[in-house]
C-alpha positions in Angstrom: 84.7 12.3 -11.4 83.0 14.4 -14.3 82.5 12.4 -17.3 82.5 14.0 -21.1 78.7 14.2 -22.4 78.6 14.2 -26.2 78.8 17.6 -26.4 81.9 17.9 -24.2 83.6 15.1 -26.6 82.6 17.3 -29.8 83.9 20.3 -28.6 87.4 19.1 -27.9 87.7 17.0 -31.0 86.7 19.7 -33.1 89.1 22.0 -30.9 91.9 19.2 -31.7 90.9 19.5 -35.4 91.1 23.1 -35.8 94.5 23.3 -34.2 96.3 20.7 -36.7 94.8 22.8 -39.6 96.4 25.9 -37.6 99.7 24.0 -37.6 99.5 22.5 -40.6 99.3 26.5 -42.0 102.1 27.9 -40.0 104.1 25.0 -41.0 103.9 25.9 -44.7 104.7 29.5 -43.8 101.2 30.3 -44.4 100.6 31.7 -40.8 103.8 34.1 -39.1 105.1 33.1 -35.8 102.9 36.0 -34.5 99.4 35.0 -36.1 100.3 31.5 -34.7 101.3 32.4 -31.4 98.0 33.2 -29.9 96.7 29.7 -31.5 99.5 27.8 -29.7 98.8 29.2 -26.7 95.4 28.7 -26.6 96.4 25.0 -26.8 98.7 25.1 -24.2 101.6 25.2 -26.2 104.9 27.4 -25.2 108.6 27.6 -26.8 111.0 26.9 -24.2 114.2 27.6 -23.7 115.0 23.9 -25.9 112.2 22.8 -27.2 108.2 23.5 -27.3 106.3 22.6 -23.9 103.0 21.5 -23.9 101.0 22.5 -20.5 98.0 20.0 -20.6 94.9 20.6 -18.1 93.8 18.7 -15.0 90.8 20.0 -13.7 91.1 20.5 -10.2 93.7 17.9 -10.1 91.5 15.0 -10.4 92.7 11.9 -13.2 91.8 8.4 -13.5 93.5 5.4 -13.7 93.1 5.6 -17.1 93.9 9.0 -18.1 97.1 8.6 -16.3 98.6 5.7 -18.1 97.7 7.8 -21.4 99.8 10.9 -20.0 102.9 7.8 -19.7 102.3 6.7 -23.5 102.4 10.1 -24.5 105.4 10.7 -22.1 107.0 7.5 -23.9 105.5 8.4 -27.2 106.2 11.8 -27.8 108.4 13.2 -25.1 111.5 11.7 -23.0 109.9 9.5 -21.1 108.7 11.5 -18.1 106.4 14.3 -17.1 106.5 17.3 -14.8 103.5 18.2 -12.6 102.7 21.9 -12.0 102.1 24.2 -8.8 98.6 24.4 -11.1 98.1 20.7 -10.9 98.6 20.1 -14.2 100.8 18.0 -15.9 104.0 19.6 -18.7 105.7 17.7 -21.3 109.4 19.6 -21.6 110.4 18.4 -25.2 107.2 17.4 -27.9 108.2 18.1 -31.4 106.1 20.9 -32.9 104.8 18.2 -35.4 103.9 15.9 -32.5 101.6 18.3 -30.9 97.9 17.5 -32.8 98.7 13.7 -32.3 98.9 14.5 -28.7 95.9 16.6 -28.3 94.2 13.9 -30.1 95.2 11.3 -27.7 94.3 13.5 -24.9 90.8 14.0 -26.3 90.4 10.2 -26.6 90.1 10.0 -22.7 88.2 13.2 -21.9 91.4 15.6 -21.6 92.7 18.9 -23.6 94.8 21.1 -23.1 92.5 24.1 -22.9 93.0 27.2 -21.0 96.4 26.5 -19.6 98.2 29.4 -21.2 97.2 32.2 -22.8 95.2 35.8 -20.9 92.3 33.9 -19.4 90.6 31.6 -17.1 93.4 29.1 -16.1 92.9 26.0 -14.5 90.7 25.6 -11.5 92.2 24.6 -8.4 90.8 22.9 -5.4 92.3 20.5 -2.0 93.8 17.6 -3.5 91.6 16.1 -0.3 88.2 17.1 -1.4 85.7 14.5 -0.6 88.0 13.0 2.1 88.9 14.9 4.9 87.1 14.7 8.1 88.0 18.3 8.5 85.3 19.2 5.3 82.7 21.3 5.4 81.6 21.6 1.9 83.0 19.0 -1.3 84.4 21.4 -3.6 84.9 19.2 -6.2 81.7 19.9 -8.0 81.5 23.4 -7.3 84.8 23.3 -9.2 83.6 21.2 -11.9 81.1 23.6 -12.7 82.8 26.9 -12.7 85.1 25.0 -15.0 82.5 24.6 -17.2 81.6 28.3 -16.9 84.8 29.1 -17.8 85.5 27.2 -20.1 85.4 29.5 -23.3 83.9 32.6 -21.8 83.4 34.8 -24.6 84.0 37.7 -22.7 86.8 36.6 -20.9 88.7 34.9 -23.9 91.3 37.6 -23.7 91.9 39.1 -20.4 94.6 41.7 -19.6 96.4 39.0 -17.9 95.9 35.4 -16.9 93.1 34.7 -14.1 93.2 32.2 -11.3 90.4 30.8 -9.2 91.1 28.4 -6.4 88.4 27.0 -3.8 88.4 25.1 0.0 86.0 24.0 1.9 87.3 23.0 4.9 88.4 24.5 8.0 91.9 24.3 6.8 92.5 25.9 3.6 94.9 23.5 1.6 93.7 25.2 -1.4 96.2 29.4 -1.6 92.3 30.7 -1.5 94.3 33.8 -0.4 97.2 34.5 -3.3 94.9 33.2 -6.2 93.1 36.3 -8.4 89.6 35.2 -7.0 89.6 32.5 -3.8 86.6 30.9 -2.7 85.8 29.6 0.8 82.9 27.7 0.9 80.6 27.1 4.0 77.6 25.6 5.5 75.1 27.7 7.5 71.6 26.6 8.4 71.7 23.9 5.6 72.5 26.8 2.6 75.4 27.0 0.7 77.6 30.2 0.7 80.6 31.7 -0.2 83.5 34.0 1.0 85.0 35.2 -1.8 88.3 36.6 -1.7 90.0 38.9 -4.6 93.4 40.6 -5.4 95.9 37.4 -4.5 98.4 36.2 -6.1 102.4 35.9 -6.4 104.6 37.2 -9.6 106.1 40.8 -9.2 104.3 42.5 -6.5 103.6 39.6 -4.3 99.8 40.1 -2.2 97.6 38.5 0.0 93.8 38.6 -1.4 91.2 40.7 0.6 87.8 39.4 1.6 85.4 41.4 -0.2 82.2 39.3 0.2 80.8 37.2 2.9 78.2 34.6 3.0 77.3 35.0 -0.9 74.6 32.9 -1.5 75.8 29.9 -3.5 72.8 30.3 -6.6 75.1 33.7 -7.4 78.5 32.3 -7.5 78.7 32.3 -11.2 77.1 35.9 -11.3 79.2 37.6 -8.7 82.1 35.8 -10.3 81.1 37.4 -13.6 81.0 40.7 -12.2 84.8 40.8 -11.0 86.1 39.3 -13.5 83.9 41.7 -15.9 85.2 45.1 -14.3 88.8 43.5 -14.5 88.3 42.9 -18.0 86.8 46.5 -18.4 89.3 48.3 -16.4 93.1 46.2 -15.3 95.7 47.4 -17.2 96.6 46.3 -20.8 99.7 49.2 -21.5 102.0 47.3 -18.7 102.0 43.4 -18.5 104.2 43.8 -15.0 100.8 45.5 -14.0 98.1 43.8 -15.2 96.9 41.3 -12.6 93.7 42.3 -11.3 95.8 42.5 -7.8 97.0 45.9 -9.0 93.3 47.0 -9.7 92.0 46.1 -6.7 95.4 48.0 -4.7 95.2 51.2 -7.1 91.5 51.8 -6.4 90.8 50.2 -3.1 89.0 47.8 -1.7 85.9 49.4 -1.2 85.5 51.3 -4.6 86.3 48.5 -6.1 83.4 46.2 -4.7 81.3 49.2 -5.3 81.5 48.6 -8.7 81.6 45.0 -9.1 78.5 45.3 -7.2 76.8 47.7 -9.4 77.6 45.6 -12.4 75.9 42.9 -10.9 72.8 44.5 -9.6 72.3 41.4 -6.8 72.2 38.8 -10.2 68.9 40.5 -11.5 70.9 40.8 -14.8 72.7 37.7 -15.3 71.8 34.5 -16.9 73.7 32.3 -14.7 72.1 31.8 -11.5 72.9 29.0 -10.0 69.9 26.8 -9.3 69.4 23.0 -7.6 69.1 21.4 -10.9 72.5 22.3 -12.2 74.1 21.5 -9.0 72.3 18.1 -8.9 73.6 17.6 -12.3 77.2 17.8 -11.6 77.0 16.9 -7.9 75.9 13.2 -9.5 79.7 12.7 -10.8 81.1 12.9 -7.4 79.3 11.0 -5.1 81.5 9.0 -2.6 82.9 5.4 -3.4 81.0 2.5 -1.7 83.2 1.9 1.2 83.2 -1.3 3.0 82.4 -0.7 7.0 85.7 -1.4 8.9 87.2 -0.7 12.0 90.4 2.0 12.2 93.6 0.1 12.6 96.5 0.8 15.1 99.3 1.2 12.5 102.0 2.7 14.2 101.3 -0.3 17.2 101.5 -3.1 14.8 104.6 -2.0 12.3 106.4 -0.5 15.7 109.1 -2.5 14.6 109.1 -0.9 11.1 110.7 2.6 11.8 110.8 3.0 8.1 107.4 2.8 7.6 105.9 4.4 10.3 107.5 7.1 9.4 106.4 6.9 6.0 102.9 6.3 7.7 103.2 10.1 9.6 104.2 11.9 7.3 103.3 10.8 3.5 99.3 9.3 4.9 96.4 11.8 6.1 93.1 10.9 8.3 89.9 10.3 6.4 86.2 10.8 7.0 85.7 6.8 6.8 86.4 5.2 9.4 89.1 2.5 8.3 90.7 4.6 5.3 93.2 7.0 4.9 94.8 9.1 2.2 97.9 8.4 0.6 100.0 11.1 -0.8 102.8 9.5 -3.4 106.4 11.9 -2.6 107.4 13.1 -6.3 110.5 14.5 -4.1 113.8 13.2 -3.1 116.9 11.2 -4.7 114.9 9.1 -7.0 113.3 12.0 -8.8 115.4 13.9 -11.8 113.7 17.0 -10.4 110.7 17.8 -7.8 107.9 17.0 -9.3 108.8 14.8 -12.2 107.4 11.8 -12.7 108.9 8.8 -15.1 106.1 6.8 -17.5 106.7 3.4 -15.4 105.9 5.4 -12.0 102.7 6.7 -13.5 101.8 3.5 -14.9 102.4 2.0 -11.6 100.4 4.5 -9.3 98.0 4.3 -12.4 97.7 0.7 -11.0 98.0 1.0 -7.3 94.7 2.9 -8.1 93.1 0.5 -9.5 94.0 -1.4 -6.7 93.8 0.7 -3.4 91.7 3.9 -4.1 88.9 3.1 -7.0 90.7 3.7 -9.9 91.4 7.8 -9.4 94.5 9.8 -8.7 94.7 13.7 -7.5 97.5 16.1 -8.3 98.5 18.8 -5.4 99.6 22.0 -6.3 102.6 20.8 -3.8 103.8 18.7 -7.0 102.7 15.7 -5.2 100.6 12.7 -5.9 97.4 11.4 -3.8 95.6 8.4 -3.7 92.6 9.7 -1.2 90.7 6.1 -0.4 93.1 3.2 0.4 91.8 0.9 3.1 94.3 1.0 6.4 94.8 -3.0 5.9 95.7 -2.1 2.5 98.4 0.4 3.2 101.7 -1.5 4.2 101.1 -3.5 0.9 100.5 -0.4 -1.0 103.8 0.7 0.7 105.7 -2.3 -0.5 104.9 -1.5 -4.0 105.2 2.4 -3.7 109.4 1.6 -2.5 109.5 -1.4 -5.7 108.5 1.8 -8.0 111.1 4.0 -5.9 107.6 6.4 -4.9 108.3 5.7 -1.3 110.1 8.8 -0.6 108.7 9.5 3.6 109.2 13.8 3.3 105.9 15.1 3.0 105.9 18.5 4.7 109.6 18.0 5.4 112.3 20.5 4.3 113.3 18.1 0.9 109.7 17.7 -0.2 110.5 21.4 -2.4 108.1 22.8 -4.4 110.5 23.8 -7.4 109.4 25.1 -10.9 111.7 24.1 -14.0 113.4 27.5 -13.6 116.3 28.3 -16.2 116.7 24.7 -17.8 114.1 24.8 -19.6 111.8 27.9 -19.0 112.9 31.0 -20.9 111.5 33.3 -18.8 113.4 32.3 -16.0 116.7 34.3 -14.4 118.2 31.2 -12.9 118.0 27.4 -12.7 115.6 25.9 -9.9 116.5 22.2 -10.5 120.2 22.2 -9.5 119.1 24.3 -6.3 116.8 21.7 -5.3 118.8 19.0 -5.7 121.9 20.5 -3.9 119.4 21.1 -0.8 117.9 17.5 -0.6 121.5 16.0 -0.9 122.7 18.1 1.8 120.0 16.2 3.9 120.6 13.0 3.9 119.9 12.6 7.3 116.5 11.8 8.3 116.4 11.9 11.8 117.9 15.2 11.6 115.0 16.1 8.6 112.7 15.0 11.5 113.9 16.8 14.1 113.2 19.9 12.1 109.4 18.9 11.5 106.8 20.5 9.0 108.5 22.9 7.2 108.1 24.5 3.6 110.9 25.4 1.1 109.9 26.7 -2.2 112.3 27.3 -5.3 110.9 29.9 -8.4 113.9 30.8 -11.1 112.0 34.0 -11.7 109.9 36.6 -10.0 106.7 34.8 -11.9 106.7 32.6 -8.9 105.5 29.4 -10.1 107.2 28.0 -7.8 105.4 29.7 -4.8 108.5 31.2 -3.3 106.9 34.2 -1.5 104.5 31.1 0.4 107.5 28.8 1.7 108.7 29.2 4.6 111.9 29.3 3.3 111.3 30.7 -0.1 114.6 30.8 -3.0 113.9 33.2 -5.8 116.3 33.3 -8.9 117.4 36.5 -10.0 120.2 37.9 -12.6 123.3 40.2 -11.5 125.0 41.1 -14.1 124.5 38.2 -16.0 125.3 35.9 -13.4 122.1 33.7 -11.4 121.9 34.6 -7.9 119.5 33.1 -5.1 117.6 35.8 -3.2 116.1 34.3 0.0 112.9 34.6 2.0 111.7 33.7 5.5 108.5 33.9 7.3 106.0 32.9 4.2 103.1 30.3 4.5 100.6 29.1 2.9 96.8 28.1 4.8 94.2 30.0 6.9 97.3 32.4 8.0 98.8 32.8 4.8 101.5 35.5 4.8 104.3 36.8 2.5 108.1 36.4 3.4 110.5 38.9 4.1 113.6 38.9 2.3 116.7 38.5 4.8 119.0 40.7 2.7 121.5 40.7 -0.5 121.8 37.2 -2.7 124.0 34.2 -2.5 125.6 32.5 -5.4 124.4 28.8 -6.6 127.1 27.5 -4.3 126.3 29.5 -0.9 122.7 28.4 -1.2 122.3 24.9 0.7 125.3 26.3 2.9 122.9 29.3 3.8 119.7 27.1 3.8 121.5 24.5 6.4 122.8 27.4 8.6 118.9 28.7 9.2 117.6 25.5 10.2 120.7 25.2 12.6 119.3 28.4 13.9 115.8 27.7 14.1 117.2 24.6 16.1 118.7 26.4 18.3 116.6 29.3 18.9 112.8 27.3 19.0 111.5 26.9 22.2 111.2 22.8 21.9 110.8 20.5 19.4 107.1 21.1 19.3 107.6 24.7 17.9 107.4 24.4 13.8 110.0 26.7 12.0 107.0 29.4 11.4 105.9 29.3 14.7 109.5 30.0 15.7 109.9 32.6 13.0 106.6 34.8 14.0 108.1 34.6 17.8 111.9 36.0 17.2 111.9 37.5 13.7 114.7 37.6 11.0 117.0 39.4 12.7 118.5 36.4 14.4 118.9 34.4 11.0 120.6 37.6 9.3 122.7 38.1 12.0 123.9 34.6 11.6 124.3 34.5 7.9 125.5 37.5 7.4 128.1 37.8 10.1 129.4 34.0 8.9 129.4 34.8 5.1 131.5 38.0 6.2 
């Protein structure tokens, strides 16, 4: 992974620095709550609902051993003893004190981390597959590619105050685990005749008004990424909408003018990269490609799991669902459940789990730890003779939970407990839905199927993607659950439909257990996934159901 250069290190102490002087000032009333709001966020500092939360950046998802066990002393140290990874891949802290803050940022600095960028009207976080580097189904790494449009973004000058937040995400493999497709600008790299290029998408995202990105450039040479990237972002900048917040997302440019018209002057801005500074050229790449060469793997043969633990239902299904193919032969990934009854919510974590995975990597997968946008934890190199003893210690450390891609392994943001934005609570909706599925033969029987929670129409918790998708919205100042079918995310992403009016907190898991009942008994065998199902018959069988039975 990308290690700090002096330079790096400077610039986030001195950022650290600045921001307890900044505190220090609007603590002696010096600075209004206005004047200091822009300098919190830039920190990635909200106010809550209860207390202040502090957003802090992981760069494409990617931690060390080390940098984790410092997120669990500052979750011990400063917070309640937990933390709560992101749909961005980052990782929030729910209740800092406001005096707290600098001592935090300076402990995050100590290991190479800030928490730069992850709030505020600019370049958010980068996002990339949590299986970069790993799967056999990779074209391109896109770790390093991330890595440096990081560092291009990173305190743009121009793009310090945006009309709205911006999001970048990037795959580049033939599945795209990555939401290239609802992101503001998605990148899908490829491979042809040995040279680098990119697809690059624009106009994605969730929130409001809920679109699918459009591909508006193919096979961009990979020396004018950082150009071409310039160039959207630039005419966004010059010309999205600043008098309506609701309509500020570059996805309303793009739809107001159209596709066409709106390359056509991206394009002229960038004049084929004969004005810009930042081509891309084989010596930076070399620079940053260094960081993120591949492990030294041992040469072993692939084991016959499933054969040899046939006896262990437990864990081979645990094996299916929660461990992924790798390109080395005799490894697989590892992804750590933050789902299910031993988790206060999806996608908390407590400071002894984090210690513990911080030392299963050490162990199993070389010391590093990604974070998936799915709330979910990944350790991508563990040796297949390792991974029954990295089971055993994963169910000691209650981490064991075997539901990935299941119907309880719910994304879910923190929704009206904590988030004052939010219409509704998430949590209790999540955990009403995993304890009505207790069952686990039944939870396999239904197979891969996605369920995503957002307490507002900002969508951090993906709703519109899930396949069964549960927005929170207000009705005369009660919460209500609005519900979606038919959304996904990958190489066919699509948007859900809504199946009609709202349910209250207590219809919810009543409703959500009466359309897998019907998917059961409408699919075709128990080879045909919920989607598939969904795409053949449509929603009027579901409504019909509901409906007529809530009647």
């Amino acid at each position: 992974m990308y290690k700090y250069n002096q330079i790096d290190q400077n610039i986030v102490n001195e950022r650290v620095a600045q921001y307890q002087d900044q505190l220090n000032r609007f603590l002696k009333k010096e600075l209004t709550d206005e004047e200091f709001r822009p300098l919190r966020l830039q920190n990635g500092l909200y106010i809550q609902r209860h207390a202040p939360m502090l957003r802090v950046a992981i760069p494409y998802g990617l931690l060390s051993s080390v940098q984790l066990r410092t997120l669990a002393d500052i979750a011990d140290d400063f917070d309640r003893g937990y933390g709560h990874f992101s749909t961005r891949q980052n990782i929030q802290y729910n209740w800092p004190k406001l005096e707290d803050t600098p001592k935090i940022l300076k402990k995050l600095a100590d290991v190479e981390m800030h928490a730069i960028q992850t709030s505020g009207n600019c370049i958010r976080n980068i996002t990339t597959d949590p299986f970069a580097g790993v799967s056999p189904d990779e074209v391109i790494d896109t770790r390093y590619i991330a890595e440096i449009l990081r560092q291009w973004s990173t305190f743009h000058p121009e793009f310090a105050l945006l009309p709205r937040k911006f999001k970048i995400s990037i795959s580049g493999s033939k599945s795209d685990r990555a939401l290239i497709k609802t992101h503001d600008i998605g990148l899908e790299l490829i491979e042809k005749n040995q040279d680098l290029y990119a697809n690059i998408y624009v106009g994605g995202g969730l929130g409001r008004t809920p679109m699918i990105g459009v591909l508006m450039k193919e096979l961009l040479p990979i020396k004018h990424l950082l150009s071409y990237c310039e160039s959207i972002i630039r005419i966004y900048n010059l010309y999205g909408r600043r008098d309506n917040m609701y309509k500020a997302r570059i996805k309303i440019l793009v739809k107001s003018l159209g596709i066409n018209d709106f390359k056509r002057q991206v394009e002229a801005d960038w004049d084929n990269g004969n004005a810009s500074p930042n081509m891309l050229d084989d010596n930076e790449i070399k620079r940053v490609k260094v960081f993120f060469t591949s492990p030294d793997y041992e040469i072993l043969e692939s084991q016959e799991l499933e054969n040899l633990y046939s006896d262990n239902k437990s864990f081979v299904n645990w094996l299916k669902r929660n461990t992924r193919p790798h390109k080395q032969l005799g490894y697989r990934s590892v992804t750590i459940s933050l789902k299910g009854k031993y988790q206060s919510a999806p996608g908390d974590i407590l400071s002894n789990q984090m210690r513990a995975v911080a030392d299963l990597a050490d162990q199993f997968s070389y010391g590093e730890i990604r974070s998936t946008h799915e709330q979910n934890l990944v350790l991508a190199d563990v040796k297949e003779t390792k991974i029954y003893e990295l089971y055993e210690s994963l169910i000691t450390n209650n981490l064991a939970e075997a539901n990935i891609g299941l119907v309880t392994d719910i994304i879910c943001c923190p929704g009206g407990d904590f988030c004052s934005l939010a219409n509704a609570k998430s949590i209790p909706i999540a955990k009403n839905i995993e304890n009505l599925f207790d069952d686990y033969d039944y939870i396999y029987d239904l197979g891969s199927i996605s369920l995503n929670i957002s307490g507002c129409m900002n969508a951090c918790g993906h709703h519109h993607v899930g396949n069964i998708g549960i927005l929170g919205v207000d009705k005369d100042g009660s919460e209500w659950y609005q519900i979606t079918l038919g959304g996904q995310q990958g190489n066919e992403a699509s948007l859900g439909k809504v199946i009609g009016p709202s349910f209250s907190e207590e219809q919810v898991p009543g409703v959500v257990k009466k359309i897998l009942d019907t998917y059961l008994s409408l699919r075709n065998d128990d080879s045909e996934l919920f989607i598939d199902c969904f795409t053949r018959i449509g929603i009027d069988p579901f409504k019909q159901i509901i409906y007529q039975e809530e009647a």
